[in-house]
Structure formats: C-alpha cells, structure tokens
C-alpha positions as CSV (number, residue, x, y, z in Angstrom):
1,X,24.3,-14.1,-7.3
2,X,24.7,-14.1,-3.8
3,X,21.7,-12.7,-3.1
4,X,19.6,-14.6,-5.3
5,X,21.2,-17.4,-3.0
6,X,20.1,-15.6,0.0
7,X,16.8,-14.9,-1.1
8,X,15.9,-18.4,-2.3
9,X,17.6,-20.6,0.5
10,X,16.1,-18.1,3.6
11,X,13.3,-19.6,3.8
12,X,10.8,-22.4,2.8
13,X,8.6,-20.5,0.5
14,X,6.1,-22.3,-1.5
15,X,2.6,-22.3,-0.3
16,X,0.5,-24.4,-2.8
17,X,-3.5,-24.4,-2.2
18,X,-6.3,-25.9,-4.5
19,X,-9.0,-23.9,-5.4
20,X,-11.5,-23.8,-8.2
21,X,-11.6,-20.0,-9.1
22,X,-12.2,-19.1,-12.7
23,X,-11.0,-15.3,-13.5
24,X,-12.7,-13.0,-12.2
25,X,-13.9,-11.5,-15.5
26,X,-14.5,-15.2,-16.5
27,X,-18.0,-14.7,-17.4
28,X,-18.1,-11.9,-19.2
29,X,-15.2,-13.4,-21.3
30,X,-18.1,-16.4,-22.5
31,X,-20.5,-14.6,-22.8
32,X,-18.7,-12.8,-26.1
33,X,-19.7,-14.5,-29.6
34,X,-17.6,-13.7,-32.6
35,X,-21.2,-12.8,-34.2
36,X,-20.9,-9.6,-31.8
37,X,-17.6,-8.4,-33.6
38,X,-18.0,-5.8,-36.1
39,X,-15.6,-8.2,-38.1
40,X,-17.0,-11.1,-38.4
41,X,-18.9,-10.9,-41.7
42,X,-15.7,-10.3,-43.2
43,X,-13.8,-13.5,-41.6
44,X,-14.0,-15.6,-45.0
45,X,-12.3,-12.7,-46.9
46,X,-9.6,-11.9,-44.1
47,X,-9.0,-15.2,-43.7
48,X,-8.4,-15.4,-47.7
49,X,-6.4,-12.6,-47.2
50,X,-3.8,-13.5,-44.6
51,X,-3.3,-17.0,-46.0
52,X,-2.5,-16.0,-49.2
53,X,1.1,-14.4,-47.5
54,X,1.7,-17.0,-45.0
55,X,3.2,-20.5,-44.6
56,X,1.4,-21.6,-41.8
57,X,-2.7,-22.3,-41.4
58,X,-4.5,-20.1,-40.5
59,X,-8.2,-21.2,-39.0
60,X,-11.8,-20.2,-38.6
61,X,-14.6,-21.2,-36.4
62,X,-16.4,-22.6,-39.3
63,X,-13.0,-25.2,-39.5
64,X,-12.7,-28.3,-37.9
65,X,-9.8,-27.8,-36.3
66,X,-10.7,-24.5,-34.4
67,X,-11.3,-25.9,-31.2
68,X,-8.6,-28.2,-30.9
69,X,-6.1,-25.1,-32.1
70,X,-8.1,-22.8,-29.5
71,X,-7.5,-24.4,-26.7
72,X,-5.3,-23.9,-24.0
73,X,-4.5,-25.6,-20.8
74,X,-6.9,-24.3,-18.8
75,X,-10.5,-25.7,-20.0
76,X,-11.7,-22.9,-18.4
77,X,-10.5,-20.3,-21.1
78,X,-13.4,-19.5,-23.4
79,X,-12.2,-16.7,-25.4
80,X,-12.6,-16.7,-28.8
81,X,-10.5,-15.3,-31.4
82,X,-12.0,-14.8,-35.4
83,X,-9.0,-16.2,-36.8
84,X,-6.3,-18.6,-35.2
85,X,-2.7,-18.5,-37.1
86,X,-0.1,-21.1,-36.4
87,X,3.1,-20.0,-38.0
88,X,6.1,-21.9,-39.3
89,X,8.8,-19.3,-39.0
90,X,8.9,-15.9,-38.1
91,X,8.2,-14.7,-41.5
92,X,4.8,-15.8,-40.8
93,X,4.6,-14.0,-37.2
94,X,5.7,-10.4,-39.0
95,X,3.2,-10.8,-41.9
96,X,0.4,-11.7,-38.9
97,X,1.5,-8.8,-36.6
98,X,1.3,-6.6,-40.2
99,X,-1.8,-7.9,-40.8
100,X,-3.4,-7.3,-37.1
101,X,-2.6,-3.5,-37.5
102,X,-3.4,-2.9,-41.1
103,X,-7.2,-4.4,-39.9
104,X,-7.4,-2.9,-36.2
105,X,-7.7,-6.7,-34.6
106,X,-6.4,-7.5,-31.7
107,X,-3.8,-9.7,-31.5
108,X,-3.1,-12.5,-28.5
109,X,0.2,-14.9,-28.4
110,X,0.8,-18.6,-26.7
111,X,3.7,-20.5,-26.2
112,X,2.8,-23.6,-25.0
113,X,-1.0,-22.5,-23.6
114,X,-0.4,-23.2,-19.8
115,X,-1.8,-19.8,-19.2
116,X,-4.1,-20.2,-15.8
117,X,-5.6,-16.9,-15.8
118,X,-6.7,-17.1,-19.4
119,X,-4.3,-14.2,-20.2
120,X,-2.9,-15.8,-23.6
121,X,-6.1,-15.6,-25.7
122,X,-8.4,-12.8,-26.5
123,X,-11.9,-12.7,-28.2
124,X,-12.5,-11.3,-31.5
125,X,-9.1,-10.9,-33.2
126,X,-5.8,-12.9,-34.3
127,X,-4.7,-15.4,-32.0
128,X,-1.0,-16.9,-32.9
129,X,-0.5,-20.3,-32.0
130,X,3.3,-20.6,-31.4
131,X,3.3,-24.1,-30.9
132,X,4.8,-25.0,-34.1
133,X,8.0,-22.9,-33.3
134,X,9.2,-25.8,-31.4
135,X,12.9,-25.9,-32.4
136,X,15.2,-27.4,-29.8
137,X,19.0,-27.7,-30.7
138,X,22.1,-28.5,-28.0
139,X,24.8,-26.4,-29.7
140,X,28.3,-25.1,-28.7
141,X,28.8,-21.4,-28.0
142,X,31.5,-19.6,-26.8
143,X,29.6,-16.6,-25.5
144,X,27.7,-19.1,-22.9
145,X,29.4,-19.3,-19.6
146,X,29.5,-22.9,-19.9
147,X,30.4,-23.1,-23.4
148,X,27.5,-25.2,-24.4
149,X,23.8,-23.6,-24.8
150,X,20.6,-24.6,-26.5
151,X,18.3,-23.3,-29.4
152,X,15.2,-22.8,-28.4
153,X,11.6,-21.8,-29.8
154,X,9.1,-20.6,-28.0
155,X,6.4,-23.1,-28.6
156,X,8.2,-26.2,-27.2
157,X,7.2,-27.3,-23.6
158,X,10.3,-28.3,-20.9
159,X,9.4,-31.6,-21.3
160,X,10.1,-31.6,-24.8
161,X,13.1,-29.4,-23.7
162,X,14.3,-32.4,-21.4
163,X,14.6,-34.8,-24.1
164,X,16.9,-33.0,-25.8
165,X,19.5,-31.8,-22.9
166,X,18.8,-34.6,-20.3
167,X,19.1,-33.5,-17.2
168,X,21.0,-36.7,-16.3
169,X,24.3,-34.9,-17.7
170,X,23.0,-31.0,-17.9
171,X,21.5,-28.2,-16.1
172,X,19.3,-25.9,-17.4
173,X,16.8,-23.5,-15.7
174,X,13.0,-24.9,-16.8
175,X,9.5,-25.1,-15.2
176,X,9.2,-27.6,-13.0
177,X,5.9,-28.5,-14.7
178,X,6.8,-29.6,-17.8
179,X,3.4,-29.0,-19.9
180,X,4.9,-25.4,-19.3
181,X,5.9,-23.3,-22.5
182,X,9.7,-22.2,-22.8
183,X,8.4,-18.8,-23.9
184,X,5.9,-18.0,-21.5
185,X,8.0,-19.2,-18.5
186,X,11.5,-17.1,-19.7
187,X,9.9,-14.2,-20.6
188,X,8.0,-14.2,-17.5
189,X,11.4,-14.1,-15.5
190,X,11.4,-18.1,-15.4
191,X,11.9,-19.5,-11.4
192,X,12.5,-23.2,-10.7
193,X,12.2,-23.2,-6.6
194,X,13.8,-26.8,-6.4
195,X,17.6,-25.3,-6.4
196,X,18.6,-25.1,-10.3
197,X,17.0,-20.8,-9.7
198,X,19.4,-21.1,-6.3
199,X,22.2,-22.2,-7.8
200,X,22.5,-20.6,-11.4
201,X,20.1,-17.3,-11.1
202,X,16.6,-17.2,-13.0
203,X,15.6,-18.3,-16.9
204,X,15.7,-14.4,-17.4
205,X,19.0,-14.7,-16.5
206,X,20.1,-17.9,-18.9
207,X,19.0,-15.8,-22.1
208,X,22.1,-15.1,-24.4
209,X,20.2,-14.0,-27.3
210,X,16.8,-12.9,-28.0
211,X,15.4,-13.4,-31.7
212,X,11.8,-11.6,-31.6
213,X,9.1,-9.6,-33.9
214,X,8.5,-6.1,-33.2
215,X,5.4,-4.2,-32.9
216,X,5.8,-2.7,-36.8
217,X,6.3,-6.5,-37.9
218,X,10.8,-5.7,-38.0
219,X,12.8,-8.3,-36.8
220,X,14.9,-7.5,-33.7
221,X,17.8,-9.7,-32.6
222,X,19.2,-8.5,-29.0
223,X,21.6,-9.0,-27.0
224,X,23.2,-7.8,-23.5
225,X,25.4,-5.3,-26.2
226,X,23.2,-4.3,-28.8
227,X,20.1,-4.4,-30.5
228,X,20.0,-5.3,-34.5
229,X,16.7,-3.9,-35.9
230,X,16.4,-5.9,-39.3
231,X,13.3,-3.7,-41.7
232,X,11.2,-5.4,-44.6
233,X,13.3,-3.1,-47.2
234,X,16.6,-5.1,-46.5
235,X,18.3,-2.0,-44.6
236,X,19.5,-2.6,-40.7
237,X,20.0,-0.5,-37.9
238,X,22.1,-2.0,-34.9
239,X,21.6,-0.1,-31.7
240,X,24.0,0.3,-28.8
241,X,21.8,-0.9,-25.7
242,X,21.7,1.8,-23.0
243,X,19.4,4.5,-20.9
244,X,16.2,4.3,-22.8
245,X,17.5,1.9,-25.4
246,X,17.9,-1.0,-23.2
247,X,15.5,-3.4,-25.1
248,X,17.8,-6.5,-23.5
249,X,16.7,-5.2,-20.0
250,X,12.8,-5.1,-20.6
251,X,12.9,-8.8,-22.1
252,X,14.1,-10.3,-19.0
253,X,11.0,-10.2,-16.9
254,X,8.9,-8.4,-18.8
255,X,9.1,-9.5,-22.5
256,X,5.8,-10.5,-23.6
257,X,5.1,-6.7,-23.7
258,X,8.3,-5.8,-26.1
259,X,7.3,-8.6,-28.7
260,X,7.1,-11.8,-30.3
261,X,10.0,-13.9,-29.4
262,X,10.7,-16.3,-32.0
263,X,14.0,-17.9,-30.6
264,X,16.2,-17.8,-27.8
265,X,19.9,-19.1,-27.5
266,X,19.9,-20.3,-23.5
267,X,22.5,-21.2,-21.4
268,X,22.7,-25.0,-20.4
269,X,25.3,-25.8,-17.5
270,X,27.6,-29.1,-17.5
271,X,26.4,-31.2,-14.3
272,X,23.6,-32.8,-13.6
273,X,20.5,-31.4,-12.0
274,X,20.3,-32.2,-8.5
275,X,16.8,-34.0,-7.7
276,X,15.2,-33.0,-4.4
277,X,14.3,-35.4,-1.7
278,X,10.8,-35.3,0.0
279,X,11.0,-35.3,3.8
280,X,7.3,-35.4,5.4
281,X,8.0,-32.7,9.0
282,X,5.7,-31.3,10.9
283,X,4.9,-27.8,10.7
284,X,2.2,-26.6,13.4
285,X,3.2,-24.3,15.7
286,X,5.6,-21.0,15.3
287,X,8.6,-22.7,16.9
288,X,8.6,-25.3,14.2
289,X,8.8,-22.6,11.6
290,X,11.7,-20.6,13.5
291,X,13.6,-23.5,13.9
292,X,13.5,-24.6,10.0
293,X,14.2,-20.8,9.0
294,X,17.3,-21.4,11.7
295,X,18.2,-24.4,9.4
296,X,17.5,-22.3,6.2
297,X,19.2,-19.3,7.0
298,X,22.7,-20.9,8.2
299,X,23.8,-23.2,5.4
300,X,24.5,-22.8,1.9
301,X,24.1,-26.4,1.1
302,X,20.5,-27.4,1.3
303,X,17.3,-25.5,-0.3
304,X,14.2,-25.9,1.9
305,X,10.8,-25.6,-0.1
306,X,7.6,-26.7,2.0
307,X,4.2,-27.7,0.6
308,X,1.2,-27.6,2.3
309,X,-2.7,-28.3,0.0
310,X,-6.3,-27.7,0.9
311,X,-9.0,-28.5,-1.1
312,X,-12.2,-26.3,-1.4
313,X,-15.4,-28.2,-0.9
314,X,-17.7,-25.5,-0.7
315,X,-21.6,-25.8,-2.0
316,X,-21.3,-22.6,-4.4
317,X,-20.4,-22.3,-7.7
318,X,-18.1,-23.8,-9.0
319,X,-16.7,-26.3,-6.1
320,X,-20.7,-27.8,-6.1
321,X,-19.4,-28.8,-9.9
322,X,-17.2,-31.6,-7.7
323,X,-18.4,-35.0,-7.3
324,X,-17.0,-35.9,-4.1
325,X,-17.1,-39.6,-4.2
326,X,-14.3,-39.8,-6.6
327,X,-10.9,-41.5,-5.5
328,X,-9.0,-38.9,-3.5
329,X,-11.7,-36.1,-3.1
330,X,-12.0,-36.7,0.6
331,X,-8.3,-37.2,0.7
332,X,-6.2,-33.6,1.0
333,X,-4.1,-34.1,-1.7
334,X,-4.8,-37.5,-3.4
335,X,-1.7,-39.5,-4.0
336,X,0.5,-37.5,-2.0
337,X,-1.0,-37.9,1.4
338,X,-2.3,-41.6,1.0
339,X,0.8,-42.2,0.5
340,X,2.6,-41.1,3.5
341,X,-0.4,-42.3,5.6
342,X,0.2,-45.7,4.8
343,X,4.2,-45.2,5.4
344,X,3.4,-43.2,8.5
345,X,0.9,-46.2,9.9
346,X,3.9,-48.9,8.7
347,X,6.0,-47.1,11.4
348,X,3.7,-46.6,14.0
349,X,3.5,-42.9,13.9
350,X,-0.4,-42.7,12.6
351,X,-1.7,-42.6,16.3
352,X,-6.0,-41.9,16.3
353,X,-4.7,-38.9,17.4
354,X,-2.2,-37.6,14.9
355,X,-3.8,-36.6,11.5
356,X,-0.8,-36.3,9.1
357,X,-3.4,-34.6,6.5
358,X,-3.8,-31.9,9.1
359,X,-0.3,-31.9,10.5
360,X,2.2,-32.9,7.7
361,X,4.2,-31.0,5.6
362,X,5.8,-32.6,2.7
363,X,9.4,-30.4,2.6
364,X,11.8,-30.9,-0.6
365,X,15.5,-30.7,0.4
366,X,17.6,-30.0,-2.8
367,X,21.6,-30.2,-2.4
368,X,22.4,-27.0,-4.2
369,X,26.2,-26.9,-3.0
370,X,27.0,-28.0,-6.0
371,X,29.2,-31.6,-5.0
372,X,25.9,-33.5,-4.8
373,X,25.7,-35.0,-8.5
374,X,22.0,-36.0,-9.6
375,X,20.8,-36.8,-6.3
376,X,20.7,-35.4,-2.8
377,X,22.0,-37.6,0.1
378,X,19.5,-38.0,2.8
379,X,21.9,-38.8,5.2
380,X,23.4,-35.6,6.1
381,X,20.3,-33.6,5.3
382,X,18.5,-35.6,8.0
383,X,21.2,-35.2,10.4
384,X,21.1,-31.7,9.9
385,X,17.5,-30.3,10.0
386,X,17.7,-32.4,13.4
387,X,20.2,-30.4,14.7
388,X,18.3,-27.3,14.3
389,X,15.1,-29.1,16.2
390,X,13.2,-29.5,12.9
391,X,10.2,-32.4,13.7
392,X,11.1,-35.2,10.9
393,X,8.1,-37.6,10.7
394,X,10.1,-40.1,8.7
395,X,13.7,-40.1,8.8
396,X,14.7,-43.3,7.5
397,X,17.2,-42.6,4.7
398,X,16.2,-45.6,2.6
399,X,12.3,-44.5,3.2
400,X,13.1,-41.4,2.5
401,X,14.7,-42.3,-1.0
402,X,11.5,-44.3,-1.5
403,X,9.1,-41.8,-0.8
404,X,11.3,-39.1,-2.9
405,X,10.8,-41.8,-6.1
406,X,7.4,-41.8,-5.5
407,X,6.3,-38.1,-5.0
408,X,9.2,-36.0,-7.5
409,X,6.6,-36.7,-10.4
410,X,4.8,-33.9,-8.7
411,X,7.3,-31.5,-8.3
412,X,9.0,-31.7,-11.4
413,X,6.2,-32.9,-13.9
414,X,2.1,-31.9,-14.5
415,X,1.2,-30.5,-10.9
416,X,-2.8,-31.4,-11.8
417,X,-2.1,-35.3,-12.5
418,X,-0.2,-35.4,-9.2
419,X,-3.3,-34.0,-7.4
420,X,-6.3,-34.3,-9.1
421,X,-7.8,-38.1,-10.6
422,X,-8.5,-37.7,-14.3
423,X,-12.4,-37.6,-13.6
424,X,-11.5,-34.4,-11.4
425,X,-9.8,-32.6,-14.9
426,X,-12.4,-33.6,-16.8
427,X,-15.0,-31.8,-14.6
428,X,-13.3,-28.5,-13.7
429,X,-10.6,-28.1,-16.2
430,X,-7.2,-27.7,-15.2
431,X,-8.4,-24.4,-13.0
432,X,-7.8,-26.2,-9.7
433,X,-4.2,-24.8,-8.4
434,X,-3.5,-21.7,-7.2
435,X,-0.1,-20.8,-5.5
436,X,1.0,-18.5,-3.0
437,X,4.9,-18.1,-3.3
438,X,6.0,-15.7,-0.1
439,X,9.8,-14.6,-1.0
440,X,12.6,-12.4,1.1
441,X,10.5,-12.2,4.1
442,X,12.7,-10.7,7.2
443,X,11.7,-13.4,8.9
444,X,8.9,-16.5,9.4
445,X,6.4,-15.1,11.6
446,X,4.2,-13.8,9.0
447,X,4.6,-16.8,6.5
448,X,3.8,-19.0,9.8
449,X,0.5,-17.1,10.4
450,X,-0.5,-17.8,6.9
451,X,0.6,-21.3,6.6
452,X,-1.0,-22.0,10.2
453,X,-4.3,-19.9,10.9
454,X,-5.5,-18.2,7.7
455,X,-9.1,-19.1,7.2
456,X,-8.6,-19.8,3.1
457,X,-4.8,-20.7,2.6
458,X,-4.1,-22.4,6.4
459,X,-3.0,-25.5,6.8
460,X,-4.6,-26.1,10.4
C-alpha cells in the first residue's frame, strides 16, 4: 500500500490530449457486411434457436432495435455482430457462451459500452449486451475490511453506482467518468487518479468475490481462497487457489480474458470521498516541473494530477470532418479555459502577453491524508505548493472553491460533455480523447519534455 502511495502521489501524471483518431484497423472493421459471413443465411434459424433457451432477447439486423442495442459509446464503432443477446441472469450468459462454441461464432462482451478502441464488439458473431446485469445492492459483509460492501453487476455504469452508495457518506473506488461500466473498468485493474486509487489501492484491489461464466458455459465463483467450479450436471468442484490454479490472481487486471463476470461483491469504505480542488499553475519551463515533483514527492497529504489539452485542427481526414465555427472550437478546451480566462482577466493577470491557453495548467489537489472529510481545504494546499516555488495563477481560496464547483463535472463525470459542445459529438462521435497517463517515472525530466516540447502531445 505504501507503494501504491508512492507511485500515485510522486508525481502529477495525467496528460490528457484531444485527438480524432479512429482505430487503426477502423476501416477494415466497416467495410465487413454480415452478408459476407458464411452464417448469415442461417441467422433466422439460430436466432430461433438460441431464444428458445434463453430469458433475455436476443436481436437481428432485420429488428428494430439492432442499432440502438449495437451501439456503444464510441459512434465510431461499426462492427457488426449477426446476433445481439441481452441476458437477464447468468443462466442466460452460459446457454450464450454454449451456444457460441456449439456454432463456431465468435463471441464479444460489454459492460456498459465505453470501449474507445472499439475492442467490446466484433463482426459476424454473438455479441452479449450486459447491460441488463445492472444489480447494485449496499450490503453488510463481514469479510470486507470495512464491514460494509456492495453487489454489483457488471452492466451498471458508476453513475448508476453513485446513486446507490453516495459518495457524500462512502468511498468506493469508481471511474471518474461515470458513463463508465463497473465491469469493464474492475476488470481492467480499475484506477481513479483523483486520490480514492491513493488512498485505498486499485478497483482490482476492492474485489471480494468474483461470480463469472467460464469458457465451457460452468459457473465459477472465486475468491482470494478458492475457486468453486459449479457444472450443468449439479456436481461441484472447489479448488484451492495456488501456482497454476490461481484464477483470483488473473481476474484482477486481466479478467476479461478468464470470463464472463456476472457479479462482484466490492468493498465500499466508511468516509466520504474527498473532492479535489482545481488550482490553474503554470507549468512552462523544467524548473516549474522540478519544483511541483519537490512538492509531490515530500508529503503524504495532497495528490497532484495536472491537465494539459490540445485540440487537432488538421485538414486531413478525419479533423477536416470539424466545423470550426462552433462554440469552443477555437478555444483549447471549451469550458474549461473560457472559464479561467475570464477569472484570470477579473484579476488582472490576462496581460496581451500572457496566454493562459498556452501557459495554464489546470492541477487537481485531492487531500488524501485521510482527515479532510468531503472536501479539500484550499488554504493549506495553497500555502504549501508555494512553499516549494510552484507558480499559482489564482490563489484566492474562495476563487479557488468557485472555480473547483465549476470545473469537478469534468473530472468526475462525462469527460466529452466537459470538452466538446453537443454539435462536436454529434459530428465525430465520442472518438475525441485520447490520454497519455506517465506513472513511477524516476523523476520529471522526461514527463516535462513531453508535456512542454513534443510536437503532438505538448502543451507549448
């Protein structure tokens, strides 16, 4: 734990650019039409077949819900799968994992469908749609280390999540966007860079007990201890988890290549989450950055994550897509920036010659020494980045509350609404953020020659 600590609080480490980059085998993922799979004369009859043993709907192209249940977050994802399953339980997720290998289809899962690289659907198969798994249930349970966990399925989003164990009494490790599915993001090691990660350890981490579907359609339920294999004949086989046998291990981090999880039982701690503050610095030279990894490296108290954007304007394909004369476009990062440019001009500080698109960073300071309650004190945050020389643009306490009001929607929340206007979405898609997250670095010198002077991903 205290290296996680170390690791996380070393260092402000989030480099967030915009770009409009579909995958790179985009293309030749749209070009594929289900009349090219050797299946597809058969759809009506498989499609027969697999609902007449499940709960849950199954859908063709030929339905009219087939788009709406095909698509994911990203607009940009054009894959398309012959038949589209939503279960209800994980009866149904068995009988469709059955069904995929009886008929040689591939199969593809989603959570909640935030994928970005396109990565949760494929063409030609079974796609399930886990989105109806959506349980979420606060519950006592004496093998959490709080006492106190949550039920979880994977379909549900954080947001959802939120509703349930408000983060106004509770603590739980979640995806800062909130449109994020609990099973993707878990089972994908599951980081939240704004201090809950810092001070309680990854979602990975959280995971008491896995419920899941196995590759032969069995039902697994795992734990740090064992591993209860449950078989469609009624007989069970638990399994001591060690060596080779260590199914627990592979789930955190890597679980979307063990199985289908179905549920997990997740740790929720009793105090509220800490909500950062947003303090616009300046970061343009490599003394600024040595002197906020000073800051970083000697306290335990504060986390340090700095932002910088850049928008791609180039003539080719698909940034020519852009019209530029909607609200923000010429503008860095929309709201953000015109914000603090009209603070930064209230208080005299947006000389001609100072361009706070060019030279402002907006830094989040969480309080993750654990006395802070829901928020984090700008007082003594202030006082003490300015005792390691940090350049603080605003540094107003009361201002700095304000601004933090304002700008949190965007670091916990939908990134894309905080940067992009609705028109933008609606031409590109969703496919407009890419981040660069640069972790246990021995020191700032190479994340300051990034973040200052690389042609793509700078910030000068």
């Amino acid at each position: 734990q205290a290296y996680k600590m170390d690791v996380l609080n070393i260092l402000p480490s989030i480099l967030i650019i915009f770009r409009l980059i579909p995958p790179t085998d985009a293309r030749d993922l749209c070009d594929f039409s289900l009349e090219q799979s050797s299946k597809h004369n058969n759809i009506s009859s498989l499609k027969s077949s697999l609902e007449s043993v499940l709960s849950g709907l199954v859908i063709t192209q030929w339905d009219a819900q087939y788009e709406e249940f095909r698509a994911i977050h990203n607009p940009a994802c054009c894959q398309k799968p012959l038949l589209i399953v939503r279960p209800v339980d994980s009866q149904d997720v068995s009988k469709s994992v059955k069904f995929s290998r009886q008929h040689g289809l591939p199969l593809s899962v989603c959570s909640g469908g935030h994928s970005y690289t396109c990565t949760s659907l494929k063409n030609g198969g079974i796609h399930l749609d886990l989105r109806s798994l959506n349980r979420v249930k606060l519950t006592n349970a004496k093998r959490s280390s709080s006492g106190v966990a949550v039920i979880l399925g994977p379909g549900s989003t954080w947001r959802r999540v939120l509703e349930y164990v408000p983060p106004e009494k509770y603590t739980i490790i979640h995806g800062q966007c909130l449109e994020v599915g609990v099973g993707g993001f878990i089972l994908g090691g599951g980081i939240n860079a704004l201090g809950a990660t810092t001070m309680y350890g990854f979602g990975a981490e959280q995971v008491i007990t896995y419920k899941l579907v196995l590759a032969d359609g069995s039902f697994a339920t795992v734990d740090k201890d064992h591993i209860k294999i449950s078989y469609g004949n009624g007989s069970i086989n638990t399994i001591r988890s060690s060596g080779d046998r260590d199914l627990w291990f592979g789930l955190r981090g890597a679980g979307s290549s063990f199985g289908i999880v179905t549920e997990f039982l997740y740790t929720v701690h009793k105090r509220p989450e800490t909500l950062p503050i947003t303090i616009p610095i300046v970061l343009e030279t490599v003394n600024d950055f040595q002197n906020l990894e000073k800051a970083a490296a000697n306290t335990k108290k504060y986390l340090f994550t700095a932002y910088t954007y850049k928008r791609y304007n180039k003539g080719i394909f698909p940034y020519n897509l852009l019209k530029y004369n909607l609200p923000y476009t010429k503008l860095l990062a929309g709201k953000h920036f015109i914000l603090a440019s009209a603070l930064l001009r209230l208080f005299g500080l947006n000389s001609p010659s100072f361009d706070p698109v060019r030279t402002m960073t907006g830094m989040t300071v969480t309080d993750v020494g654990g006395e802070s309650g829901r928020h984090t004190d700008p007082v003594p945050a202030i006082r003490y980045l300015k005792s390691y020389g940090v350049r603080i643009l605003i540094g107003l306490p009361n201002i700095i509350k304000i601004l933090s009001f304002l700008t949190n929607y965007a670091y916990i929340g939908n990134y894309e609404d905080a940067f992009l206007t609705p028109q933008e979405q609606k031409i590109t898609g969703n496919l407009n953020i890419a981040g660069v997250s640069l972790y246990a670095m021995k020191d700032s010198l190479t994340f300051a020659d990034v973040f200052l002077h690389h042609p793509e991903l700078g910030q000068l």
